[in-house]
C-alpha positions as CSV (number, residue, x, y, z in Angstrom):
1,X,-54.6,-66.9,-34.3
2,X,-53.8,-64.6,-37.4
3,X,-51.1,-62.1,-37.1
4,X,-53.1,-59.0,-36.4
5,X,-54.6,-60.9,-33.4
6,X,-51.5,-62.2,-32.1
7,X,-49.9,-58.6,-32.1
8,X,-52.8,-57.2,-30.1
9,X,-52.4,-59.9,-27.9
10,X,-48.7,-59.1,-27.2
11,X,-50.0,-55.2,-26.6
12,X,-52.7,-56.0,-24.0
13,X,-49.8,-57.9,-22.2
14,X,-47.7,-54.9,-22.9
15,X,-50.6,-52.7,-21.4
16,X,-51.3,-55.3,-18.6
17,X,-47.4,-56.1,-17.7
18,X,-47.7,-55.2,-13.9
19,X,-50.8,-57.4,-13.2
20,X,-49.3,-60.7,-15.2
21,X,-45.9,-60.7,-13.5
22,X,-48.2,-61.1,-10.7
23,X,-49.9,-63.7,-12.1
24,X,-46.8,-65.5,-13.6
25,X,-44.7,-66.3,-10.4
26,X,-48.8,-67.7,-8.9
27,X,-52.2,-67.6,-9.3
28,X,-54.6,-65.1,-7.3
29,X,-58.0,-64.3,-6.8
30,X,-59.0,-60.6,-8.3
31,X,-59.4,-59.0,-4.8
32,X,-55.5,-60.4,-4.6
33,X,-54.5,-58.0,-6.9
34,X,-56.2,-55.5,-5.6
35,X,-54.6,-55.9,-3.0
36,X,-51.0,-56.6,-4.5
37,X,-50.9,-54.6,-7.4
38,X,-51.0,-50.4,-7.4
39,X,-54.0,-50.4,-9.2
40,X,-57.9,-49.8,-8.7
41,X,-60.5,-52.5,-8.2
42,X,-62.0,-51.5,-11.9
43,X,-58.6,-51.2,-13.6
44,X,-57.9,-54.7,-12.6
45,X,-61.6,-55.9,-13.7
46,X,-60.9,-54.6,-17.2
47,X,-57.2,-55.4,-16.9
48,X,-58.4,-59.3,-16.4
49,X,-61.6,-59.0,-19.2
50,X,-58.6,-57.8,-21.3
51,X,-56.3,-60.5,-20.5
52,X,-58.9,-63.4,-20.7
53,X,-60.6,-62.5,-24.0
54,X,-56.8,-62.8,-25.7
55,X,-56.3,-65.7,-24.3
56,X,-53.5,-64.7,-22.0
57,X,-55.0,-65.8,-18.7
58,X,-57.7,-68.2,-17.3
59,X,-60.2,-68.3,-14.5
60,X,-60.0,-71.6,-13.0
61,X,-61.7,-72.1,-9.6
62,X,-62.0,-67.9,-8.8
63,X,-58.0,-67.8,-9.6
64,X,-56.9,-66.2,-12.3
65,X,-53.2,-67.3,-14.2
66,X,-51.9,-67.7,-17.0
67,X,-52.6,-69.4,-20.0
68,X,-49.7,-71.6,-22.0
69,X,-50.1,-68.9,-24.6
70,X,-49.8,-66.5,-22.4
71,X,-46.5,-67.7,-20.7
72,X,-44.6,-67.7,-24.4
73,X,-46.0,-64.0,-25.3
74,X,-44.6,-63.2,-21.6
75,X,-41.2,-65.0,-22.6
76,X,-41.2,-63.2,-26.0
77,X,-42.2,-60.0,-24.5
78,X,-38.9,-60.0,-21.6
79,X,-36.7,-60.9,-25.0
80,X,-38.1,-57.6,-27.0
81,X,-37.7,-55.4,-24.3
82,X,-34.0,-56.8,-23.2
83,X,-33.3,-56.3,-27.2
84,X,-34.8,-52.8,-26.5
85,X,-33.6,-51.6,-24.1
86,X,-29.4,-52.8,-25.0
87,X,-30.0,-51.1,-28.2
88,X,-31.6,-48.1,-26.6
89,X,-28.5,-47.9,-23.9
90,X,-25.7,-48.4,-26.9
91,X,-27.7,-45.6,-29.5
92,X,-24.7,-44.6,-30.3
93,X,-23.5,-47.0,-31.9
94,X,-26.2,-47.3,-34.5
95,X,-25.4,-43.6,-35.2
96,X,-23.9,-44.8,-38.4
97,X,-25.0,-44.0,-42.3
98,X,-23.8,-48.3,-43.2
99,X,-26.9,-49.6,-43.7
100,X,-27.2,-52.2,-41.1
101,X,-31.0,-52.1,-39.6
102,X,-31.6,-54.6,-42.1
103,X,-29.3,-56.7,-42.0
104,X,-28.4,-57.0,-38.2
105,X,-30.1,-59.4,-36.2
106,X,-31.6,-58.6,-33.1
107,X,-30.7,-61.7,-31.2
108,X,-27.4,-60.0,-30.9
109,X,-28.4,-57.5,-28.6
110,X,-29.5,-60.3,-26.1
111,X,-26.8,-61.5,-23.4
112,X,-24.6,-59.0,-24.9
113,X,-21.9,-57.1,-23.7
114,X,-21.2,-53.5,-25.6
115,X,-18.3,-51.5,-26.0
116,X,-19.1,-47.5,-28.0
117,X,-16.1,-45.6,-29.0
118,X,-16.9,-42.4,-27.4
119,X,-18.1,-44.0,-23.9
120,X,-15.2,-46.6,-24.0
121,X,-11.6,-45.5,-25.5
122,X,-11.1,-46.6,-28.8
123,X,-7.7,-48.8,-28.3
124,X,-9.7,-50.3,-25.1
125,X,-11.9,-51.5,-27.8
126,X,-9.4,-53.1,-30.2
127,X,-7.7,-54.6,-27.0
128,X,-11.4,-56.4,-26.1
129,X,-11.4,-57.6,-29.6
130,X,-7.4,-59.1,-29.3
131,X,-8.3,-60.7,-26.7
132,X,-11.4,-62.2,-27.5
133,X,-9.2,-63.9,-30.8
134,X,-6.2,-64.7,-28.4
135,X,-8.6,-67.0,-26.7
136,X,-10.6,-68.0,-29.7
137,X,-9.6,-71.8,-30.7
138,X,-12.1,-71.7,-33.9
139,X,-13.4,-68.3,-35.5
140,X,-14.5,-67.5,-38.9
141,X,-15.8,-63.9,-39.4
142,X,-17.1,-61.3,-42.4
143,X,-15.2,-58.2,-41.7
144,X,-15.3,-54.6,-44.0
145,X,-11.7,-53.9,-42.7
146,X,-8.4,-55.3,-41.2
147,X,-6.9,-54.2,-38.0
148,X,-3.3,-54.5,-38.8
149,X,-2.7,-55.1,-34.9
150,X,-4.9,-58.2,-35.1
151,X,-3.3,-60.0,-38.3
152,X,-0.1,-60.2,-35.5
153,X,-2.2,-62.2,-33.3
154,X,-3.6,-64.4,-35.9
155,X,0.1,-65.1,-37.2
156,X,1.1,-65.9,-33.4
157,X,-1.6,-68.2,-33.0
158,X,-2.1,-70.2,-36.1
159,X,1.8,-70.8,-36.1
160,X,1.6,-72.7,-32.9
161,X,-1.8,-74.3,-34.0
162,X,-3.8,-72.7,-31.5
163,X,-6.1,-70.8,-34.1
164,X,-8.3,-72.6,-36.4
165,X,-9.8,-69.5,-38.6
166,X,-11.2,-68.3,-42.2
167,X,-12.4,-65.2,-43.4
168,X,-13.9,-63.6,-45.9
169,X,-13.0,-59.9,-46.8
170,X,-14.9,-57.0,-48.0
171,X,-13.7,-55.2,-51.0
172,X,-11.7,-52.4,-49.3
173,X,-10.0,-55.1,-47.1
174,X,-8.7,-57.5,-50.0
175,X,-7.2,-53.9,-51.4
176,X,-5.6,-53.2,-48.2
177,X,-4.4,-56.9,-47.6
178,X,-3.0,-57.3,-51.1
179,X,-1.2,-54.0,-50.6
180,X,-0.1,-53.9,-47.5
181,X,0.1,-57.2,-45.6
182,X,0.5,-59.4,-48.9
183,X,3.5,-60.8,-46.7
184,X,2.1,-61.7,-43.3
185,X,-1.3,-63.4,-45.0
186,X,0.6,-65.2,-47.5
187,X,2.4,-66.6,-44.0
188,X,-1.3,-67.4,-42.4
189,X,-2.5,-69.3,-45.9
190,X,0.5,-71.4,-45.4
191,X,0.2,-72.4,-41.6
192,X,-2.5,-74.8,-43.1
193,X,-4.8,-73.2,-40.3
194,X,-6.1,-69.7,-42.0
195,X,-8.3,-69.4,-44.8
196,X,-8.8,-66.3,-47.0
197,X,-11.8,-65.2,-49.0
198,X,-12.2,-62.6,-51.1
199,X,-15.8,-60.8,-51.3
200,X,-16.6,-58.4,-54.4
201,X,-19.1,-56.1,-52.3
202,X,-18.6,-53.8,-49.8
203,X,-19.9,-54.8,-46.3
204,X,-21.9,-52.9,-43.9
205,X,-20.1,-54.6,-40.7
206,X,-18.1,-57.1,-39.3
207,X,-19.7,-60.2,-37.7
208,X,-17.0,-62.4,-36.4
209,X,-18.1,-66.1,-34.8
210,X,-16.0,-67.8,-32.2
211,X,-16.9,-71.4,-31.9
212,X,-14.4,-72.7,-29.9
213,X,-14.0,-73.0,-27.0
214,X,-16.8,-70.6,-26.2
215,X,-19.5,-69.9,-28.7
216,X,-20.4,-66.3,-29.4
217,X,-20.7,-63.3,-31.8
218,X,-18.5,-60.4,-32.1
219,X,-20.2,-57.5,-34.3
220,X,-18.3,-54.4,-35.2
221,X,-20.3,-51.8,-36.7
222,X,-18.3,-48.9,-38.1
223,X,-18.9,-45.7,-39.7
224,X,-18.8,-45.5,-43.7
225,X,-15.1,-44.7,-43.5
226,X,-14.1,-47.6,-41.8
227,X,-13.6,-46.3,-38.4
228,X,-14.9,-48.5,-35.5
229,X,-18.3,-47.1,-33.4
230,X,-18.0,-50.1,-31.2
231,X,-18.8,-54.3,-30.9
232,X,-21.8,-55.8,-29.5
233,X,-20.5,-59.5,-28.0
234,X,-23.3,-61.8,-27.7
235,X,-23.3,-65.3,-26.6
236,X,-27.1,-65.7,-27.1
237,X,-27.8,-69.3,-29.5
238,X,-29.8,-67.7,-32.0
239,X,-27.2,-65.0,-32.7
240,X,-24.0,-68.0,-33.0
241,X,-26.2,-69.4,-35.6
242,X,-27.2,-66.3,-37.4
243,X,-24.1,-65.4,-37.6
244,X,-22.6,-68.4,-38.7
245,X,-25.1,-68.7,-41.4
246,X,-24.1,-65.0,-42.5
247,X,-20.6,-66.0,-42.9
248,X,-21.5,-69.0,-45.0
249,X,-23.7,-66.7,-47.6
250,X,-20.7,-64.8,-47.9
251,X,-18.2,-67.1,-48.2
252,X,-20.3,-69.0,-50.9
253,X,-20.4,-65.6,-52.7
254,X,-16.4,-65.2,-52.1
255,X,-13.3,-66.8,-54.4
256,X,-10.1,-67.9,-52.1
257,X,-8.0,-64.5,-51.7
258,X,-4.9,-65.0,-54.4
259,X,-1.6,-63.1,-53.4
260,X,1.0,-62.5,-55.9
């Protein structure tokens, strides 16, 4: 099936939604639906005609359900609109001018919790973030900025070699590292457990992967000042590994951070 068919096939489910979540938990005979679904006996004639000609369902014996085909456009359909519809409740948090709608994947937005400065207090924010790197045991992350309030916990944990973490920093970052917390990252480096990348470019969020002991993705999309809109924390298995492979496109791209 070529492309353009395919996505006509995923809008006559789209169209036809009411009638094949009928169809997906069991198969029914037409004057079922009727019956069932708050539609007419015509609507559900062409509904059907519809859904068999793409392939979506199958008559088998008077009963209609649905096809193999059918059951993964469903799957993928549920996926797009729980993508939609997170995205659609946290809109403000896109509200940014960094140019992140191509570059952020929309995995993330599955099995996600969201925090947006505005709806949620800003230090609540930071104070989800702290604690989701207090727990972390493994973490490597691509981050614009540097919460000073953070490096703290890093320096607590990678002492007692409870951290295991590397990162690579944005332009702006390095600047603000190598100005003001030359010190306290030239302690991390030499805990043996925190590595330090420096990345030419600027960056157009943070994307921060916990590993261990719980895999997930912290994003933190900010405004093009710096200043945090909010974090998206997904623990969906297609955003760990975009995420992780984002990291490692940036680190290859970075040189070790150098502190004089």
């Amino acid at each position: 099936m070529d492309t353009e068919k395919a996505h006509a096939a995923y809008m006559v489910l789209h169209k036809r939604l009411s009638i094949f979540k009928r169809l997906i938990n069991s198969p029914a005979y037409q004057n079922q639906l009727v019956d069932e679904v708050d539609a007419s006996q015509s609507t559900i004639y062409r509904a059907l005609k519809q859904l068999e000609d793409y392939n979506l369902v199958k008559k088998q014996d008077g009963m209609y359900a649905p096809t193999t085909f059918g059951e993964i456009v469903y799957t993928q359909h549920e996926r797009t609109d729980e993508i939609v519809r997170t995205f659609a409740e946290s809109k403000r948090l896109l509200e940014t001018r960094q140019e992140i709608g191509t570059v952020l994947d929309p995995s993330v937005a599955r099995d996600a919790t969201t925090l947006v400065t505005g709806e949620t207090r800003l230090d609540l924010v930071y104070e989800y973030l702290e604690e989701q790197v207090s727990e972390a045991a493994k973490i490597s992350g691509v981050v614009p900025t540097i919460f000073s309030a953070m490096v703290e916990t890093y320096l607590t944990q990678t002492t007692a070699n409870q951290l295991d973490a590397e990162f690579v920093f944005g332009r702006k970052a390095t600047e603000h590292v190598k100005t003001n917390l030359s010190d306290e990252f030239k302690t991390l480096i030499n805990t043996g457990n925190f590595d330090a990348y420096s990345y030419s470019g600027e960056l157009p969020m943070g994307v921060v992967v916990i590993t261990e002991p719980v895999k997930h993705v912290l994003v933190v999309i900010h405004d093009d000042i710096g200043v945090v809109r909010g974090v998206i924390d997904s623990k969906d298995k297609a955003a760990v590994t975009w995420a992780i492979d984002w990291y490692s496109k940036h680190e290859a791209e970075s040189t070790p951070l150098t502190l004089s």
